[in-house]
VOGU-3710 file (C-alpha; in Angstrom, 3 decimals, decimal comma):
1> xxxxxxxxxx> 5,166/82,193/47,864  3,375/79,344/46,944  2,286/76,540/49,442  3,021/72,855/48,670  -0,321/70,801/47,996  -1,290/67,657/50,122  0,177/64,558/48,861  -2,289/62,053/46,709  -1,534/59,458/49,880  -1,972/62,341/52,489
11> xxxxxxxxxx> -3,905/59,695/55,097  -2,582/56,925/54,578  1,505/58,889/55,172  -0,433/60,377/58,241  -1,514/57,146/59,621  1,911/55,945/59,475  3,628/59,196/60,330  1,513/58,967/64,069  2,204/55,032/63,913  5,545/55,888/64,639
21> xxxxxxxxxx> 4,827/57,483/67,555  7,716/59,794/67,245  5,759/63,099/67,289  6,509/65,518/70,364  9,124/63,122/72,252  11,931/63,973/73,720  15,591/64,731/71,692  17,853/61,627/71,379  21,446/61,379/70,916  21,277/59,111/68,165
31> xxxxxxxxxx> 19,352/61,586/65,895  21,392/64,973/66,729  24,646/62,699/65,800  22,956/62,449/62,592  22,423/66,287/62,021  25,763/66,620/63,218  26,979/64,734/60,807  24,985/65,912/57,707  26,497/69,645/58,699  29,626/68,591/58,683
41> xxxxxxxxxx> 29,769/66,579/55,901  27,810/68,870/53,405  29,197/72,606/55,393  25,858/74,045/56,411  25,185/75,922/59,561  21,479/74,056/59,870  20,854/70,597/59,209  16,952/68,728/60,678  15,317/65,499/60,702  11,683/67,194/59,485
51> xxxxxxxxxx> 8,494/65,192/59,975  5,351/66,939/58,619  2,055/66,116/60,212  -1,318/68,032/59,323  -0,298/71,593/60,105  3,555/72,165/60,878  6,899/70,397/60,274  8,454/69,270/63,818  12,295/68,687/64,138  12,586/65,502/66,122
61> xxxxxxxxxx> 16,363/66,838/65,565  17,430/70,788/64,835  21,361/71,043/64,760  21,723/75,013/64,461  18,330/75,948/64,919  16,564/77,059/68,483  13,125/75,921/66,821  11,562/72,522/67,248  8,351/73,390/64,799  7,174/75,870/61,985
71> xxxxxxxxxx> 4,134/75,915/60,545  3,561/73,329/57,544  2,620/76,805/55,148  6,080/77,657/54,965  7,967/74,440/55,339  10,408/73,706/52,433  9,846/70,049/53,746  6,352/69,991/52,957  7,308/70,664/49,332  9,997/68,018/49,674
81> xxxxxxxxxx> 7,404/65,437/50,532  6,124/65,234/47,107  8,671/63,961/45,003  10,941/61,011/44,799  14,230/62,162/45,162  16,399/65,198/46,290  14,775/68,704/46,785  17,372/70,934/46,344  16,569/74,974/45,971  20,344/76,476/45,166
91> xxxxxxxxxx> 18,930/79,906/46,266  15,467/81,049/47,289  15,683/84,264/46,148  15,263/83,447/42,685  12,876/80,856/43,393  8,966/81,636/42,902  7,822/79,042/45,659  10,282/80,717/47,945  11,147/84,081/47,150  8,865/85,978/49,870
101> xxxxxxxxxx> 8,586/83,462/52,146  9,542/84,677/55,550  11,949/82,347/56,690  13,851/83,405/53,776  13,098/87,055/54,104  13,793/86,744/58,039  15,663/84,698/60,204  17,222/81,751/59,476  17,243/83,530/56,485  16,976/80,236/54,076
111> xxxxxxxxxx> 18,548/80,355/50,693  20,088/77,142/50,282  17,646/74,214/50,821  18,848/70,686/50,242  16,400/67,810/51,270  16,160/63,837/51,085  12,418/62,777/51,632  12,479/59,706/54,864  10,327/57,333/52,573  8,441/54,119/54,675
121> xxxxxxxxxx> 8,578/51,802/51,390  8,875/54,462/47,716  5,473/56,336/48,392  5,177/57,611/52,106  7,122/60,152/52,812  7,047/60,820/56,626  9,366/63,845/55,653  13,314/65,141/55,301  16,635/65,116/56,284  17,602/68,394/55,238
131> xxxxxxxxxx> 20,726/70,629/55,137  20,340/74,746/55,008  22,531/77,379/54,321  21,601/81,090/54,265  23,619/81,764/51,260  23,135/80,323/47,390  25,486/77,440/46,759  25,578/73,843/45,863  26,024/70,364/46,760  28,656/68,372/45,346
141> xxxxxxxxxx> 28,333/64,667/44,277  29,725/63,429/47,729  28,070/65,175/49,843  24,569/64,112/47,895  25,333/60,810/48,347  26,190/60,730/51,263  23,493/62,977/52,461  21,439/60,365/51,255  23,089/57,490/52,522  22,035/59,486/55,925
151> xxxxxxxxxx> 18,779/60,003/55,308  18,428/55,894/54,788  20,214/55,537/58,301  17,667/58,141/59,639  14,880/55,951/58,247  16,474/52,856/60,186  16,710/54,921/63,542  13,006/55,678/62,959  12,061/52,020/62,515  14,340/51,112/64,771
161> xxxxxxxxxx> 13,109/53,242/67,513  9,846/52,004/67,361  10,571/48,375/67,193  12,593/49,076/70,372  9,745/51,112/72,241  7,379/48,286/71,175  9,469/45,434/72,460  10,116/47,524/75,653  6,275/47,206/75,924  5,618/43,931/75,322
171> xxxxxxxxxx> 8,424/43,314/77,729  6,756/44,976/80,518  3,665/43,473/79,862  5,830/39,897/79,704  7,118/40,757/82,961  3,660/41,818/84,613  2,154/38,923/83,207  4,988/36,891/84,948  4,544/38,391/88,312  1,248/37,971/87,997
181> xxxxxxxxxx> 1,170/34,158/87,365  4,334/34,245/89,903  1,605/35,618/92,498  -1,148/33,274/91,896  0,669/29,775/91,783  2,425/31,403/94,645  -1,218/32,347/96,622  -2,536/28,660/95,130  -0,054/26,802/96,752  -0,514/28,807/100,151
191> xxxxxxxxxx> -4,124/27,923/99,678  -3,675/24,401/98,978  -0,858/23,429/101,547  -2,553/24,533/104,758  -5,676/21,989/104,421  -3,298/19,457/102,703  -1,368/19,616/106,308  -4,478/18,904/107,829  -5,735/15,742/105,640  -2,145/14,435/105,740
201> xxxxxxxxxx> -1,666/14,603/109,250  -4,624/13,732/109,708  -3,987/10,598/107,421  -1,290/9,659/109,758  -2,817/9,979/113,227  -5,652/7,800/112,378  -3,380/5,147/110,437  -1,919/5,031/113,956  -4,819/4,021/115,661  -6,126/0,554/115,980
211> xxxxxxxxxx> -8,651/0,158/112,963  -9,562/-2,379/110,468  -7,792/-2,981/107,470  -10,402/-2,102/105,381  -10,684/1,516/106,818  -6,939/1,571/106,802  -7,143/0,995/103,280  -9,803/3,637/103,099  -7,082/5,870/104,785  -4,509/4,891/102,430
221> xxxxxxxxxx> -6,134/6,282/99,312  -6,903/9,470/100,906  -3,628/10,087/102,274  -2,408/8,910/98,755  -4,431/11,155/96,875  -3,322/14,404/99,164  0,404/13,275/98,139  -0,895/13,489/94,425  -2,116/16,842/94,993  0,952/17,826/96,932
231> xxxxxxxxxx> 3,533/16,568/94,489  1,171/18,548/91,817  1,559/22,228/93,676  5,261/21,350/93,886  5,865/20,396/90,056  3,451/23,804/89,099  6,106/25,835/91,515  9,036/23,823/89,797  8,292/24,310/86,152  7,600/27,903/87,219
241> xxxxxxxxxx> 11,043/28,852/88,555  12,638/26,626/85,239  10,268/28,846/82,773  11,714/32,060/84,436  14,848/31,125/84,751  15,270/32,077/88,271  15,778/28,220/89,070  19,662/28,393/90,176  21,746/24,634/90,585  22,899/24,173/94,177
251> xxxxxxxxxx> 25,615/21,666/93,703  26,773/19,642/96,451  28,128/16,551/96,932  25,933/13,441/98,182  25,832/9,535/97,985  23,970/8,392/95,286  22,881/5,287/96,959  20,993/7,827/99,617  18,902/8,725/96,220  18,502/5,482/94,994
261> xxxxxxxxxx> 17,137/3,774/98,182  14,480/6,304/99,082  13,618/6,005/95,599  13,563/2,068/95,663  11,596/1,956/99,216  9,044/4,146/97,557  8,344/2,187/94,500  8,693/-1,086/95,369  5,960/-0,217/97,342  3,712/1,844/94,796
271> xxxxxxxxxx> 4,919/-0,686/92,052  3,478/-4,022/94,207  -0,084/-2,534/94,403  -0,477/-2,362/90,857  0,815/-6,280/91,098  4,028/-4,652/88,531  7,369/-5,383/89,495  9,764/-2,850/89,867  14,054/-3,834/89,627  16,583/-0,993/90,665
281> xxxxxxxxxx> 20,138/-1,985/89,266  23,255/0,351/90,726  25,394/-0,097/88,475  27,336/3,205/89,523  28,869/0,985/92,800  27,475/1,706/96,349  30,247/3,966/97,287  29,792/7,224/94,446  30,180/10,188/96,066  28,958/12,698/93,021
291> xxxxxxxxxx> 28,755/16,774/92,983  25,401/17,829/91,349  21,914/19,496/91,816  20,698/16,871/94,895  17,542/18,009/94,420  16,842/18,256/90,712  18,589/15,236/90,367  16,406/13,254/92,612  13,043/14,821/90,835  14,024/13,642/87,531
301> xxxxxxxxxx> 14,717/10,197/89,183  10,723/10,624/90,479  8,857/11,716/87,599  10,623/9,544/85,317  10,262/6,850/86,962  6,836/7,847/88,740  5,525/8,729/84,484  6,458/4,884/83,770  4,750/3,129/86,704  1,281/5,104/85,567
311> xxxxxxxxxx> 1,347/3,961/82,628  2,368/0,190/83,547  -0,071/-2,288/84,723  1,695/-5,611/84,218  5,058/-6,721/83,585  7,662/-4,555/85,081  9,890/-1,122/85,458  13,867/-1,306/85,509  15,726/2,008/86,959  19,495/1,327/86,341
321> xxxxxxxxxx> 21,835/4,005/86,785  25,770/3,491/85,495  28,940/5,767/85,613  30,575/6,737/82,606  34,134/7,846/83,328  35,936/10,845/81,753  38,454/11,658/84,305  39,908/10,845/87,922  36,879/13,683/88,726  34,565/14,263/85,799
331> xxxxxxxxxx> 31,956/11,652/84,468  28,894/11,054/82,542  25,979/9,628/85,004  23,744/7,868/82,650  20,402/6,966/83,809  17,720/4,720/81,944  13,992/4,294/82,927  12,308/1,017/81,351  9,001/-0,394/81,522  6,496/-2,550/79,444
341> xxxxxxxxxx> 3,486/-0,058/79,227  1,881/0,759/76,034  4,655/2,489/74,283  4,409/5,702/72,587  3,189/6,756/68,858  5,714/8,689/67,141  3,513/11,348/66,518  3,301/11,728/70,297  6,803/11,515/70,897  7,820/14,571/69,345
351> xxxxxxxxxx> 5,937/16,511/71,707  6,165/14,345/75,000  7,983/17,171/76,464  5,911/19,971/75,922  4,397/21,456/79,380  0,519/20,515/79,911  0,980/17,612/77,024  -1,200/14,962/79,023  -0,207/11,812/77,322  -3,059/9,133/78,033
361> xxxxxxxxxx> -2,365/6,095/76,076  -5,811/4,388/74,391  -7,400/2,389/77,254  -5,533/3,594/80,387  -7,766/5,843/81,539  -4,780/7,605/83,724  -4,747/11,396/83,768  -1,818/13,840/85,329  -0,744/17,253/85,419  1,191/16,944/82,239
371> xxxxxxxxxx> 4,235/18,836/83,917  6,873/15,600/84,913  8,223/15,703/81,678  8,916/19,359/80,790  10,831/19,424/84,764  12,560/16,492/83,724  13,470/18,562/79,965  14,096/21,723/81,602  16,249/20,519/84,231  18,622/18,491/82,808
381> xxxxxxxxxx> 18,981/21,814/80,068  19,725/23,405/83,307  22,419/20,728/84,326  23,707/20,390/80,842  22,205/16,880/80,810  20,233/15,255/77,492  17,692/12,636/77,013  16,113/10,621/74,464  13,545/7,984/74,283  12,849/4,524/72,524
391> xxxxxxxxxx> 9,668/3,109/72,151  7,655/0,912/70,154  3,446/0,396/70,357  2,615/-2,214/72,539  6,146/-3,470/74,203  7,060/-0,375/76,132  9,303/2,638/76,044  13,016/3,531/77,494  14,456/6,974/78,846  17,992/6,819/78,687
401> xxxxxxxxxx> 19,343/10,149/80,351  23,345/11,752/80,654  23,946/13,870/83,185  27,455/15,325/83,674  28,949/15,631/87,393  32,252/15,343/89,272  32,599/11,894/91,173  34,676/10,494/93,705  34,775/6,764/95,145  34,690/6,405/98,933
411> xxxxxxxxxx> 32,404/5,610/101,949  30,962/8,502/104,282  30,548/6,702/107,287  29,068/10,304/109,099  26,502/10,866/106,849  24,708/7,078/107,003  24,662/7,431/110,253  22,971/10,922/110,206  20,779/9,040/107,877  19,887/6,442/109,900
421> xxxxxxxxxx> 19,297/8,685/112,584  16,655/10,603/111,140  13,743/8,095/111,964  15,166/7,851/115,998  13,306/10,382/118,210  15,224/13,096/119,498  15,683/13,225/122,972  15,898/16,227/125,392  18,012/16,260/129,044  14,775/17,959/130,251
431> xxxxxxxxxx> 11,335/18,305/128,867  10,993/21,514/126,277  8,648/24,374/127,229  7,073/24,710/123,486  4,600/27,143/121,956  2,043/26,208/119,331  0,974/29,131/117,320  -1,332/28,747/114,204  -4,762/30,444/113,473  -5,718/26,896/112,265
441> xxxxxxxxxx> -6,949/24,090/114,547  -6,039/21,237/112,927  -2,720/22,194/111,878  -1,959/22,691/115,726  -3,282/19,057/116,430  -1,650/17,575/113,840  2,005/19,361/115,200  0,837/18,349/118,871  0,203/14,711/117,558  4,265/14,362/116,475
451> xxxxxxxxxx> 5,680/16,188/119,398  3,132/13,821/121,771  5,669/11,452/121,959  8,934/13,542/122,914  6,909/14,451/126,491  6,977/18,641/125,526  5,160/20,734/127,835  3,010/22,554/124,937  1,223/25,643/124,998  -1,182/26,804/122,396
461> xxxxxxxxxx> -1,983/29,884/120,652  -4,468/30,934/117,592  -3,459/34,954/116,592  -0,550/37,141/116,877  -1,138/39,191/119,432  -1,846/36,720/122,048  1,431/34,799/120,899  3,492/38,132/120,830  2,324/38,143/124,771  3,426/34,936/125,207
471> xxxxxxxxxx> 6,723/35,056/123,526  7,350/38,441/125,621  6,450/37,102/128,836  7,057/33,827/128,979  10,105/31,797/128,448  9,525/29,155/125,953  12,682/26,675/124,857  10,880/26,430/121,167  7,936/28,171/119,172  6,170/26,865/116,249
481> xxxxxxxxxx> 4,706/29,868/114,621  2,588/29,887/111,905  3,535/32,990/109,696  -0,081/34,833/108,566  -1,784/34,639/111,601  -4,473/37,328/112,118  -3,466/40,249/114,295  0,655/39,682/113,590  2,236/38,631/111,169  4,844/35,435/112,099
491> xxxxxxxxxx> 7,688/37,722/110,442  6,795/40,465/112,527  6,897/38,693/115,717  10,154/37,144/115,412  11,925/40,657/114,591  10,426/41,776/117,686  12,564/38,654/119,596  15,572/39,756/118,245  17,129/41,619/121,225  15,124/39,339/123,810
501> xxxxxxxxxx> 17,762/37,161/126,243  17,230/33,296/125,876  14,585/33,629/123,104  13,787/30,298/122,039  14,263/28,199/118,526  11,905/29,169/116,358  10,348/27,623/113,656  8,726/28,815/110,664  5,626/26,537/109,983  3,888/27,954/106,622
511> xxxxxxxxxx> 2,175/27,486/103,227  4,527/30,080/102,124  6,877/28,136/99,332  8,137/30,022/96,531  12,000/30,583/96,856  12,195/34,103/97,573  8,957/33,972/100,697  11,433/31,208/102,441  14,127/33,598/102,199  12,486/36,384/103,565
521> xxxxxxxxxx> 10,801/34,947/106,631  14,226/33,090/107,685  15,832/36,617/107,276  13,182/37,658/109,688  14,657/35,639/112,637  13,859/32,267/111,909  16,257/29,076/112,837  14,234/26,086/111,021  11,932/26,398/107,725  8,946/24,084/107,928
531> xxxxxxxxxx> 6,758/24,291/104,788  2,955/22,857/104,925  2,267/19,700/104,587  4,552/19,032/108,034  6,926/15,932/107,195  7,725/14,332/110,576  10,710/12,666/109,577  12,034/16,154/109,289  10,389/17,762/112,377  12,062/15,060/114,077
541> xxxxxxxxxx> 15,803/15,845/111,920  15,395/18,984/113,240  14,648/18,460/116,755  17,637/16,224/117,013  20,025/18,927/115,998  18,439/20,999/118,848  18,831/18,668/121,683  22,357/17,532/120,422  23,119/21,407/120,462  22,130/21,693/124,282
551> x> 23,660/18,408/125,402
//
């Protein structure tokens, strides 16, 4: 017998033999259907895939053999390795290399050997697929070739394999590193809302006492900037959810002029400090009735036109919106944003939708998250909208935006005045027995400030097991909880009210935003979601819907 010498690249196959990664795993289906096949095809009882490593060949697949390793010393394989083609040993008997070795002399009793080497590139051979027999014989032309047209498969599996393993990897790691990122902009905008309530509402109490205008206009800026910083944490949470793909459309239908006039009360506003001029044209008629995203819709509205007041500081910005129609029900909203600003270079115009691309034009010393843009992109990919943009140095720059929707044509007579309604304060056949709960004490002056008015009889509370106590022995018509309170958590509390007669309304009042943390805490037993910063306009919605329910 006479043992097969190392290969001249012995290291270098070894190094990419482990790279694999193959070594001692597990059998797979779509290597034994290989084996299978190679018995079949070429009549022998045994067929492997054979990888040889420093001291044994190891059978990632052994079709007719109980084995899964021999030692390297006697492997047929390791003799295989070292040539460029077919290893074929008719009968072992008569073969010197062979002849008293004891696989051949003992069981599996080898005397036909045929073997294709599983070559990485023409000089590593990682090892065989081989067919055995234990009597002499032959293989015809057919079953050589396709023998080797098997062994070239086998070589894809391999490769294949490991490209699969490794993208399984980097998938996990995508999806950790997603979660992670998930958890922090999910933990920064906790962190962020609950002192933004305070400074806004805050804001707002003092602009309703009786002040100067200069400290009003102090007041102003600071309750501006906290809107800045708010509208920030929301657009980091937005292009988030987009990114991930876990953004879903909620399509509903809605008056666009409800939209447009929010939007137009706004900047006409923001647009006269800056001494700009800002023109809204509805050119869609003031009775549309359109099925889309509400939402989404209305944010790329903002930031586009929100991007092109930053960057204007004299002349003017024209939102026009026009209907396009298609049929009696499906048409093409088209939406342009103009202004006279510095216009864009078209260098920076192919990447103006990139996220984090800050675009600060020479001389306008105007910063921003860099994230408007990319919502507005990403949305409207969502919707199945499109947009493009002109501009030229100096003059300005136009976003002209399609949108498709279904539209109808008539007036909604309920829902203006629900609208209108939503400023009037609700009122109550009999004063409301409300608790205050919040580990905060600012947030539960700021709440006490906007329910001041409505005459409440308000009780207050600062942890969860003193409000549990309350909420157990004392009837309350509403309860404002705040949901990570020390001692309980808000969730935890309102399971426990579940079974309890006459429990009151309860809202949620928390910096807890992301999608799936508003789900779960008004699965908990929850009526009304109120998300940090507290917008009294919708306190006040809300509250209305209450009293008209006990009327």
């Amino acid at each position: 017998m006479i043992i097969a010498p190392l290969p001249k690249n012995e290291t270098l196959r070894l190094s990419a033999l482990k790279g694999l990664e193959i070594l001692d795993t597990p059998e797979e289906e779509m290597f034994d259907e290989i084996t299978r096949l190679a018995s079949l095809i070429c009549e022998a009882p045994i067929s492997l895939v054979s990888l040889v490593d420093e001291t044994r060949q190891w059978f990632k697949s052994h079709h007719g053999l109980e084995d899964r390793e021999t030692p390297r010393s006697l492997a047929f394989c390791a003799h295989a390795i070292l040539g460029d083609g077919p290893f074929v040993v008719p009968n072992a008997k008569e073969d010197i290399r062979f002849y008293n070795n004891p696989y051949v002399l003992e069981s599996p009793n080898v005397m036909f050997y045929a073997g294709i080497p599983l070559a990485l590139g023409d000089q590593i051979k990682l090892g065989t697929l081989c067919v055995i027999d234990n009597k002499p014989r032959e293989l015809n032309g057919e079953q050589m070739q396709m023998l080797n047209l098997l062994a070239k498969q086998t070589i894809r599996l391999l490769q294949m394999r490991k490209a699969t393993e490794r993208l399984e990897i980097e998938k996990l790691a995508a999806e950790k590193a997603t979660a992670a990122k998930r958890d922090f902009i999910a933990a920064i905008s906790h962190d962020i809302r609950n002192p933004l309530n305070s400074l806004l509402g805050m804001s707002e109490m003092i602009r309703e006492t009786e002040l100067n205008p200069t400290i009003l206009g102090y007041v102003d800026h600071i309750k501006n900037a906290g809107e800045v910083i708010l509208h920030l944490v929301n657009d980091t949470i937005e292009i988030s959810r987009l990114e991930e793909n876990v953004s879903v459309l909620k399509n509903e239908w809605f008056e666009l002029r409800e939209c447009l006039d929010i939007l137009d009360s706004f900047f006409t506003a923001e647009t006269k400090r800056k001494k700009v001029d800002f023109f809204l044209h509805n050119q869609a008629g003031s009775n549309l009735t359109i099925h889309s995203d509400k939402r989404k819709l209305e944010k790329i509205f903002w930031n586009l036109t929100a991007n092109a007041v930053k960057f204007t500081n004299k002349g003017n910005i024209t939102f026009t919106v026009r209907l396009e129609t298609k049929t009696e029900e499906n048409g093409i909203l088209h939406i342009e944003v103009k202004d006279t600003g510095p216009g864009i270079s078209p260098e920076v115009k192919d990447r103006l939708f990139q996220k984090y691309n800050e675009f600060v034009p020479e001389g306008c010393g105007i910063s921003g998250s860099g994230l408007g843009l990319s919502i507005v992109k990403l949305s409207l990919e969502e919707m199945g909208g499109e947009v493009e943009v002109e501009s030229k140095l100096g003059e300005g720059s136009t976003f002209k935006v399609k949108i498709p929707i279904l539209w109808k044509s008539e007036k909604n007579e309920i829902q203006t005045t629900n609208t209108n309604s939503k400023s009037k304060l609700p009122s109550f056949a009999k004063p409301q027995k409300v608790l205050i709960a919040d580990d905060n004490d600012l947030n539960r002056k700021v709440l006490r400030s906007y329910l001041k008015p409505l005459g409440f009889e308000i009780t207050e509370s600062n942890n969860g097991i003193d409000t549990e106590k309350e909420l157990t022995n004392t009837s309350y018509d509403i309860a404002f909880l705040d949901i990570e309170m020390p001692g309980k958590h808000g969730t935890e509390i309102a399971k426990g009210l579940a079974e309890k007669p006459n429990r009151p309304v309860l809202f949620a009042c928390t910096g807890l935003c992301m999608p799936e943390e508003k789900n779960h805490i008004l699965s908990s037993g929850f009526e009304y979601f109120m998300p940090k910063p507290y917008l009294k306009e919708d306190l006040y919605h809300h509250l209305k819907e209450i009293a008209d329910r006990r009327h």
